[in-house]
MMTF fields as JSON, N, C-alpha, C and O atoms, coordinates in Angstrom:
{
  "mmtfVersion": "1.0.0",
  "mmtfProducer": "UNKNOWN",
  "numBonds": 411,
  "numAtoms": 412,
  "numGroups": 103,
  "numChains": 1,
  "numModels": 1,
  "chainsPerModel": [1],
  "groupsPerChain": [103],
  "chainIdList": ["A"],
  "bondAtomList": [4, 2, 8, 6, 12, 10, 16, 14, 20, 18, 24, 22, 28, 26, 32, 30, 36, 34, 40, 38, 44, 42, 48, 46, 52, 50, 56, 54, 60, 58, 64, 62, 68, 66, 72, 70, 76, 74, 80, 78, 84, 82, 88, 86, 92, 90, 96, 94, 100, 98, 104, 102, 108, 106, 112, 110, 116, 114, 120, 118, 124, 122, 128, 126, 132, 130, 136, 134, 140, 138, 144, 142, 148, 146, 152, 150, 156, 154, 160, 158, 164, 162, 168, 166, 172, 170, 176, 174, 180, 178, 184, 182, 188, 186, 192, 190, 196, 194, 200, 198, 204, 202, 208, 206, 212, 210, 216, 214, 220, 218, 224, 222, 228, 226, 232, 230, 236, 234, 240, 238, 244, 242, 248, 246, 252, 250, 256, 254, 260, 258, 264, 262, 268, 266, 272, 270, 276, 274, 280, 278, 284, 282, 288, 286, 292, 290, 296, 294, 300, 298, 304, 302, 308, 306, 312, 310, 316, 314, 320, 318, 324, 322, 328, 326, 332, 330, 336, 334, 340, 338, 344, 342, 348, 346, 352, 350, 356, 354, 360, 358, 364, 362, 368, 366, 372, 370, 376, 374, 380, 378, 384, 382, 388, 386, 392, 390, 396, 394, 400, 398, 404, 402, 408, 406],
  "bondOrderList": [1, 1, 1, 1, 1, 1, 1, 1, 1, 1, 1, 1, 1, 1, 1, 1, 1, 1, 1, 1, 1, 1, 1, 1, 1, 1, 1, 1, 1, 1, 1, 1, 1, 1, 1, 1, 1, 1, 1, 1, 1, 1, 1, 1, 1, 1, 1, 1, 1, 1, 1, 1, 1, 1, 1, 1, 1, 1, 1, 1, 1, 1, 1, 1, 1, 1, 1, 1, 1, 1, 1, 1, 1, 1, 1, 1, 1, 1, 1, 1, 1, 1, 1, 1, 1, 1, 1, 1, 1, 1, 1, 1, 1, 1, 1, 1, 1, 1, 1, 1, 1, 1],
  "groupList": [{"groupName": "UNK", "atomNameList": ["N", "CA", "C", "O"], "elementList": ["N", "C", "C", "O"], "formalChargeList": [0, 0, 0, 0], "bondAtomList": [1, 0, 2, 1, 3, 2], "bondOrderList": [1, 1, 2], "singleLetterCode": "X", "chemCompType": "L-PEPTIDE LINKING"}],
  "groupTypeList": [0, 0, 0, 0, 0, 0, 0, 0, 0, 0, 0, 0, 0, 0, 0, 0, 0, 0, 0, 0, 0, 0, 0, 0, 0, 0, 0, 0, 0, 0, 0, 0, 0, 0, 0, 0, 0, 0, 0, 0, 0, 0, 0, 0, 0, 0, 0, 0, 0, 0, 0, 0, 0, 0, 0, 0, 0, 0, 0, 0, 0, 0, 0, 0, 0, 0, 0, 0, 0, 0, 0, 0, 0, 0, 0, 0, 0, 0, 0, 0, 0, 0, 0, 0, 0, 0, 0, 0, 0, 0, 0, 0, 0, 0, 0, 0, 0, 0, 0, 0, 0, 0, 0],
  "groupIdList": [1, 2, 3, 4, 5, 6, 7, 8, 9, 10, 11, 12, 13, 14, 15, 16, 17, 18, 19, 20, 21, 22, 23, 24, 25, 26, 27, 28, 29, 30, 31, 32, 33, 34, 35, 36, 37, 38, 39, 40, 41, 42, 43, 44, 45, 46, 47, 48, 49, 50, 51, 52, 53, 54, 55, 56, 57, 58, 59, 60, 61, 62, 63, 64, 65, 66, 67, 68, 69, 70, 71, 72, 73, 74, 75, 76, 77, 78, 79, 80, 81, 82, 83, 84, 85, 86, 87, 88, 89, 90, 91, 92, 93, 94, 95, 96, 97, 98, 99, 100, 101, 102, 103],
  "secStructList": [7, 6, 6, 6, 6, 6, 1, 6, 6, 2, 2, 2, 2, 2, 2, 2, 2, 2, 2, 2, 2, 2, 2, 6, 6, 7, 7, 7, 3, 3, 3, 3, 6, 6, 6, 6, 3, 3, 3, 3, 3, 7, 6, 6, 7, 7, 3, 3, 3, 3, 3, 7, 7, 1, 4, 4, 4, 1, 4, 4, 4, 2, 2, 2, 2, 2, 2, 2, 2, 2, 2, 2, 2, 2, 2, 2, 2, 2, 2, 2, 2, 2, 2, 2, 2, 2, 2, 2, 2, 2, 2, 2, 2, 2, 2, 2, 2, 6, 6, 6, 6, 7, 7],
  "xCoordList": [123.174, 123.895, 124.653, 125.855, 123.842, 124.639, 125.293, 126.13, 125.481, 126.488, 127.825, 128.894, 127.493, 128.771, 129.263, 130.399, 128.414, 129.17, 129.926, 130.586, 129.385, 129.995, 131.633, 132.535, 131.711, 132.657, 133.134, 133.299, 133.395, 134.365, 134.654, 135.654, 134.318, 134.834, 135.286, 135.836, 135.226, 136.012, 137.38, 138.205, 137.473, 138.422, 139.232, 140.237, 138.811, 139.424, 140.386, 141.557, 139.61, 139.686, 141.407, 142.274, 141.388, 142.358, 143.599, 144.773, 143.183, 144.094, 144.507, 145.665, 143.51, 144.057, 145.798, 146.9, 145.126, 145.892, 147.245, 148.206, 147.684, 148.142, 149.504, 150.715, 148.655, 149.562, 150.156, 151.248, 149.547, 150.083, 151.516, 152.442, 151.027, 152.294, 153.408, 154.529, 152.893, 153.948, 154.62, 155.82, 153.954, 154.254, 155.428, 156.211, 155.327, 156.12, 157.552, 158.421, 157.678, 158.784, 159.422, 160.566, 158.806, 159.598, 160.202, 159.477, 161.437, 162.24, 162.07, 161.861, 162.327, 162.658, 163.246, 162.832, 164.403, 165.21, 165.219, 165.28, 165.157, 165.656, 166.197, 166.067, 167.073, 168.5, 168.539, 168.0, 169.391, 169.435, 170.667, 171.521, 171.127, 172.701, 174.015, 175.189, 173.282, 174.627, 174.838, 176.019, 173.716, 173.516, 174.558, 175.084, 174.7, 174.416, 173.299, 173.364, 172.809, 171.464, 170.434, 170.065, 170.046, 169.689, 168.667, 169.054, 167.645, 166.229, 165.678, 165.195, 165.577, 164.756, 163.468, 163.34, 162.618, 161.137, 160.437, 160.687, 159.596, 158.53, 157.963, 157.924, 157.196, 156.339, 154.931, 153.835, 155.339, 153.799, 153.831, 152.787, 154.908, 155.578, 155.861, 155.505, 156.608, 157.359, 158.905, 159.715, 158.91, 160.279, 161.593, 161.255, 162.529, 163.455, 164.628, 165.288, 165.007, 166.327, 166.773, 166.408, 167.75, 168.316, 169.518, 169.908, 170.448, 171.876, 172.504, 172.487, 173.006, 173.651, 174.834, 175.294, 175.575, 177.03, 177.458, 176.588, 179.089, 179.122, 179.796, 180.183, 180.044, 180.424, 178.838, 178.76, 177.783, 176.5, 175.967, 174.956, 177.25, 176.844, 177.362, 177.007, 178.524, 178.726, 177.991, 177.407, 177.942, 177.048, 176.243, 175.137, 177.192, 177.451, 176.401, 175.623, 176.556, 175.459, 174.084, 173.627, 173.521, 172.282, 171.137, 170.228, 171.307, 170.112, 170.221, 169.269, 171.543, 171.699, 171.201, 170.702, 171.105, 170.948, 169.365, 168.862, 168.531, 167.155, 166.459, 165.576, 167.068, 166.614, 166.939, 166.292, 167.914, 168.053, 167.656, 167.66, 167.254, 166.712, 164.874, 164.217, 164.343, 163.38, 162.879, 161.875, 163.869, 163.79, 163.914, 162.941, 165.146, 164.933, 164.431, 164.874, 163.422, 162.643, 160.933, 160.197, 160.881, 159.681, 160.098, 159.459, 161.393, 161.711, 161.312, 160.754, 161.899, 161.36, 159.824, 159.381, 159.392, 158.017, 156.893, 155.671, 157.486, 156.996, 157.356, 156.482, 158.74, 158.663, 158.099, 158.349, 157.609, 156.738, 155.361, 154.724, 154.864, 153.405, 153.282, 152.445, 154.17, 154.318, 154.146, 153.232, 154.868, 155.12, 153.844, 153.509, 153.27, 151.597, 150.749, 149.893, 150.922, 149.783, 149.644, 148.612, 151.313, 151.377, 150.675, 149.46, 151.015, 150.644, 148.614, 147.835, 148.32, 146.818, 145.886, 144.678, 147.055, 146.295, 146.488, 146.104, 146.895, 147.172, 145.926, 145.079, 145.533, 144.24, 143.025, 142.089, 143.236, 141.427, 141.738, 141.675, 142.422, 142.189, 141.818, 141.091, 142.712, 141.662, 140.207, 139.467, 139.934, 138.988, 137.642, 136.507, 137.862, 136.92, 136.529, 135.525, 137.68, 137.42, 136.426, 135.422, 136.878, 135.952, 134.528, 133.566, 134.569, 133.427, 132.082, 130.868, 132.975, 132.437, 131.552, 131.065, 131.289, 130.116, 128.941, 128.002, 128.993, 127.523, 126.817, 125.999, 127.328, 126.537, 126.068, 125.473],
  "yCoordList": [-36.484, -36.421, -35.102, -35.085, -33.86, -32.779, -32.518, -31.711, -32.796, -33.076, -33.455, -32.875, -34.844, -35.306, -34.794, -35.063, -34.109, -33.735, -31.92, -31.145, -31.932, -30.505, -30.934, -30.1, -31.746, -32.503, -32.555, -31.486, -33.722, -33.574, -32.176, -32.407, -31.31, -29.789, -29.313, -28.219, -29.938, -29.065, -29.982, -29.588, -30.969, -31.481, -31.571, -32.283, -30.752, -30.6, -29.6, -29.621, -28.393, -27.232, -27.134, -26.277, -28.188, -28.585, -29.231, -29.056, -29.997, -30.516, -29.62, -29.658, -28.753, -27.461, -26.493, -26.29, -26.172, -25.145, -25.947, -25.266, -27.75, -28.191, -28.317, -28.48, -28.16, -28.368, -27.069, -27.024, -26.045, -24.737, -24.142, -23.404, -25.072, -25.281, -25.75, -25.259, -26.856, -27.95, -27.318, -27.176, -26.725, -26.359, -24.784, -24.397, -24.22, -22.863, -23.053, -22.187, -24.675, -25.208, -25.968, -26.415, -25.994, -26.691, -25.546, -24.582, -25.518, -24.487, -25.608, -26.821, -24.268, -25.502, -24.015, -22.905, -24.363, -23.599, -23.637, -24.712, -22.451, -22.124, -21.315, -20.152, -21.852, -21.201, -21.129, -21.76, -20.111, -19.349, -19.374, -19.451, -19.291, -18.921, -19.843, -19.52, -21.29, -22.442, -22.0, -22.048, -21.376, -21.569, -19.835, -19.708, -18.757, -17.699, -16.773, -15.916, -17.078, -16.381, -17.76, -18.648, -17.764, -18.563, -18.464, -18.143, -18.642, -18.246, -19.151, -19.977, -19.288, -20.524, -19.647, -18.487, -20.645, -20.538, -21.187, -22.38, -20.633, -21.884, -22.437, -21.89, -23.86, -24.172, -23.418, -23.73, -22.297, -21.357, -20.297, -19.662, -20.034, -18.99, -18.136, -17.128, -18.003, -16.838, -17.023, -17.654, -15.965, -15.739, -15.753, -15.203, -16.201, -16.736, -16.143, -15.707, -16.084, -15.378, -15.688, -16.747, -14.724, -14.778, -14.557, -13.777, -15.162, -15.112, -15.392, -16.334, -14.061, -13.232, -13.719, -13.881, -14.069, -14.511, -12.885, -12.015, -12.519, -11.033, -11.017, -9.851, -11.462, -10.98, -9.971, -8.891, -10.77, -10.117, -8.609, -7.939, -8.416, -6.96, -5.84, -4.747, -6.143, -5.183, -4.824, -5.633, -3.18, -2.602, -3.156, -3.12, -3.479, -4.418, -5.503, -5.68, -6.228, -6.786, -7.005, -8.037, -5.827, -5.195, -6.005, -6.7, -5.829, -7.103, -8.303, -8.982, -8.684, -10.541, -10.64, -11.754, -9.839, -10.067, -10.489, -11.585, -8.989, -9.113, -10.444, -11.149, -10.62, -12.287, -13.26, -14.284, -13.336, -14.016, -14.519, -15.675, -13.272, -13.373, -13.748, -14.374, -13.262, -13.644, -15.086, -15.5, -15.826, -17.145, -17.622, -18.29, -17.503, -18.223, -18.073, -18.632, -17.387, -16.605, -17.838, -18.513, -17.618, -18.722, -19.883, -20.25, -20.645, -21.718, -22.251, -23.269, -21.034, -21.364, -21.703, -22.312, -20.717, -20.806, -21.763, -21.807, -22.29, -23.199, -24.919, -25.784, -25.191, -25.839, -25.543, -26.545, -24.796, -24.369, -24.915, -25.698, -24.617, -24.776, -25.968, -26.194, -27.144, -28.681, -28.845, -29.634, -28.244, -28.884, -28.985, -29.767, -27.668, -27.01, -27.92, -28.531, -28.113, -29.456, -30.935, -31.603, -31.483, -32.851, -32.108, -32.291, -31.348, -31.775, -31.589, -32.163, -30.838, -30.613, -31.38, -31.316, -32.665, -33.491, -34.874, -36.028, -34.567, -35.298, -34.814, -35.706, -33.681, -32.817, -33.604, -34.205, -33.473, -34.033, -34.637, -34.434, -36.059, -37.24, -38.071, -39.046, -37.192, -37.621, -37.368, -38.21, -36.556, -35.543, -36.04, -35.99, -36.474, -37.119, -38.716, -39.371, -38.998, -40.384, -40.526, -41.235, -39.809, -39.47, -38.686, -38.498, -38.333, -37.15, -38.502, -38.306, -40.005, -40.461, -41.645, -42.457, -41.78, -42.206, -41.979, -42.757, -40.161, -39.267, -39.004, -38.184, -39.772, -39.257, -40.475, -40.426],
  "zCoordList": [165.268, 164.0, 163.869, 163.601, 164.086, 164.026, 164.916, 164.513, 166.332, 167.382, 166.933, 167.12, 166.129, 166.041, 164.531, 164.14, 163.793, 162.735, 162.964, 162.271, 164.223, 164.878, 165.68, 165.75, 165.994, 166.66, 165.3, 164.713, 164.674, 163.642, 162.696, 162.015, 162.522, 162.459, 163.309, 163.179, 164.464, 165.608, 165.233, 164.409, 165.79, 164.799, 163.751, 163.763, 162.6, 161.397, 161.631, 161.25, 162.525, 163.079, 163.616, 163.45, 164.18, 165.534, 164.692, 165.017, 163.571, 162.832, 161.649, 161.235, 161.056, 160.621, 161.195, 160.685, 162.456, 163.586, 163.696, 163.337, 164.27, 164.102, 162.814, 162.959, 161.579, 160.578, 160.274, 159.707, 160.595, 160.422, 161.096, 160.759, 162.462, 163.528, 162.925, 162.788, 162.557, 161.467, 160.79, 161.025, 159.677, 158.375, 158.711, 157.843, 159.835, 160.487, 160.783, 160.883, 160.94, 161.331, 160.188, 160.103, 159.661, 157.993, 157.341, 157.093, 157.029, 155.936, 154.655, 154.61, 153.394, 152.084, 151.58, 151.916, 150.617, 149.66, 148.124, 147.527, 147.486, 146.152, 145.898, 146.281, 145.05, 144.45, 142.918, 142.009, 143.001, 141.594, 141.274, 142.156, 139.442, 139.592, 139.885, 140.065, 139.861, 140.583, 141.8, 142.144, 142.961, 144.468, 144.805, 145.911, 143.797, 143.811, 144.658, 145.54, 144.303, 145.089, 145.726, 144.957, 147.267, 147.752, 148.768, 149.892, 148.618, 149.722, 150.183, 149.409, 151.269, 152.551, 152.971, 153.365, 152.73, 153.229, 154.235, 154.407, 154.948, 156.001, 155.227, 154.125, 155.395, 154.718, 154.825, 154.358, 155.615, 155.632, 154.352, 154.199, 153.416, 152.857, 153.225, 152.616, 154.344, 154.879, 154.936, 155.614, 153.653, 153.467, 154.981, 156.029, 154.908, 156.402, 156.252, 157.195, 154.897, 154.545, 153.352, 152.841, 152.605, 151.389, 151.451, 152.32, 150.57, 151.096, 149.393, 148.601, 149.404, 147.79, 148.077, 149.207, 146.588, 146.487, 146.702, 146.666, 146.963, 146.728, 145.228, 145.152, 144.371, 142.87, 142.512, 141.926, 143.087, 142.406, 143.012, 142.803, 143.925, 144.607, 144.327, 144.768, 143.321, 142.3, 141.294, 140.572, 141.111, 140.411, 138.685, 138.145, 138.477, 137.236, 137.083, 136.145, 138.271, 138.228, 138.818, 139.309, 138.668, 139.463, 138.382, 138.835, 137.193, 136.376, 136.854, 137.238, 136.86, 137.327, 138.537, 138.699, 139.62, 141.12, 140.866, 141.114, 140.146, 140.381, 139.582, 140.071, 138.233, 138.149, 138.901, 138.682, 139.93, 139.986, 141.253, 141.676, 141.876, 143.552, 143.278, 144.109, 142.075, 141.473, 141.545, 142.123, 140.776, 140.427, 141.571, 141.92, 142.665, 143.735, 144.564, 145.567, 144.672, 145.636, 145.01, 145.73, 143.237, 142.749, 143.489, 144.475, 142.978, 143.017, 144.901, 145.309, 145.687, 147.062, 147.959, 148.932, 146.704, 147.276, 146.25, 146.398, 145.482, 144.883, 145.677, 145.637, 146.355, 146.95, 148.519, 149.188, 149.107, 150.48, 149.811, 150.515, 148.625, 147.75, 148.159, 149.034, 147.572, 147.723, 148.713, 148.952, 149.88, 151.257, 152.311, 153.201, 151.677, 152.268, 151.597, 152.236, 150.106, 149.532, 149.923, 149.863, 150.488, 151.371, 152.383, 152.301, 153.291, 154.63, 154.562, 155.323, 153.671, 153.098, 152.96, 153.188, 152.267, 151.959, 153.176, 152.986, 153.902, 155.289, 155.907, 155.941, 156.412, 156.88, 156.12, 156.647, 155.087, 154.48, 154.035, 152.822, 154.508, 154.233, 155.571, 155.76, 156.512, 157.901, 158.111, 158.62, 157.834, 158.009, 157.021, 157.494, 155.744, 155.23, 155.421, 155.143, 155.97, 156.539, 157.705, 157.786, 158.441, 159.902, 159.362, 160.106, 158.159, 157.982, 157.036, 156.977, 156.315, 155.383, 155.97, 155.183, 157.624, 157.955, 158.078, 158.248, 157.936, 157.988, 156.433, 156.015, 156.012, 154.503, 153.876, 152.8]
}
């Protein structure tokens, strides 16, 4: 019994490492500003790049930039959040299936 419930954690393990892989290779974007200010994320949350209109790089607008790199910087990593909670729930839904003969 504990053999094979060691095996399926090794497993989870493997399908863990897997989705992480996954998830490194997924970009997702948010934008600020009517696509002004614009940030792509992994689905791991690692920021990939940001890409400023230039009206917002005049001095002038040094408040508008920082809200607005703000927001799309949330907005980005709120869709990476989503992208990490599908593939999450892909992980332990295998994983309890295989896990829901030992109990």
């Amino acid at each position: 019994m504990f053999g094979d419930l060691f095996g399926k954690l090794q497993e989870a393990q493997e399908k863990m490492k897997d989705s992480k892989l996954r998830l490194a290779g997924i970009t997702v974007d948010g934008e600020a500003g009517d696509g002004a200010v614009k940030v792509t994320v992994s689905g791991n949350r690692e920021v990939k790049s940001i890409d400023i209109a230039e009206r917002l790089l005049e001095k002038d607008n040094k408040e508008e930039l920082e809200d607005l790199v703000i927001t799309a910087l949330n907005r980005a990593l709120k869709n990476a959040e989503n992208a990490w909670e599908n593939e999450m729930k892909g992980v332990a839904g295998g994983m309890m299936g295989g896990l829901g003969g030992l109990f």
